[in-house]
N, C-alpha and C positions, 0 to 999 in steps of 0.2 A: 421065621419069615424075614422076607431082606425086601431093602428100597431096590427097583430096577428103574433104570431110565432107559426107554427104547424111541431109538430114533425112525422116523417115519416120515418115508416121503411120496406124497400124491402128486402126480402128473394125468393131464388129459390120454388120453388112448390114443392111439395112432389111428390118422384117419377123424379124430376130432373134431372139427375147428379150434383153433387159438388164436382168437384176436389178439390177444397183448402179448402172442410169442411172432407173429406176423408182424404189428407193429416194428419192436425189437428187430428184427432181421432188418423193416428197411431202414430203422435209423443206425444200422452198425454198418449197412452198406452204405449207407450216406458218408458215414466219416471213415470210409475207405477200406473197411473190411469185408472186400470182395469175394472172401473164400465160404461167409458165411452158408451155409445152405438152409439150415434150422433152426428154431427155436423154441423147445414146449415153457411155457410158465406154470409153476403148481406151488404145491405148497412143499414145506417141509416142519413138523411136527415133531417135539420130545412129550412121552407121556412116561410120568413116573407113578408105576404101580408096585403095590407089594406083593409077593409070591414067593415059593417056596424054593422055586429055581427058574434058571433064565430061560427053558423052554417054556416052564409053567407062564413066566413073563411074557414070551414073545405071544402061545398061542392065544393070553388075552389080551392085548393089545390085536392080533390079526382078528382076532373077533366085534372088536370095537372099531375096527377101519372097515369089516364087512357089513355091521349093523348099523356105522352112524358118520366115522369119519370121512370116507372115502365114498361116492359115487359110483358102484359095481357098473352102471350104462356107460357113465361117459372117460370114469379113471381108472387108472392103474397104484396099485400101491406095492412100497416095497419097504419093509423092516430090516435096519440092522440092525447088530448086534446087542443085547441089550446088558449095562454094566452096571454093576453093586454103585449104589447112590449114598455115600453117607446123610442120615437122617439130620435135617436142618438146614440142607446147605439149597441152594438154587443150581 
């Protein structure tokens, strides 16, 4: 069994509301980035589990963003890649 550390990122869905990515848009047009058009706010997430390999890694972690991390109504989540973690380190 090996350390994996798989990165995870949660964003609202399209169609959402985002207040704090609304916000954001108007104060980066305020200081003159007029091109802005959007902005989601979410999270992003490393969770380091042991497993036997890095699919066995990713499908538990997509099961713990389906049962607890992530919001299936209101977010989207997206996993990459997950890498051998030497044991002890952060």
């Amino acid at each position: 069994m090996e350390l994996y550390r798989v990165p995870v990122q949660i964003v609202p869905r399209p169609g959402i509301l985002d207040p704090q990515g609304a916000a954001v848009v108007g104060a980066l047009k305020t200081l003159g980035f007029a091109s802005v058009v959007d902005v989601r706010i979410g999270r992003f997430l490393t969770v380091d589990v042991d497993a036997d390999s890095a699919e066995a890694a990713t499908l538990i972690v997509q099961r713990m963003c389906e049962k607890l991390l992530a919001n299936p109504v209101i977010e989207d989540f997206a996993l990459e890649a997950p890498r051998v973690q030497p044991r002890g380190k952060s």
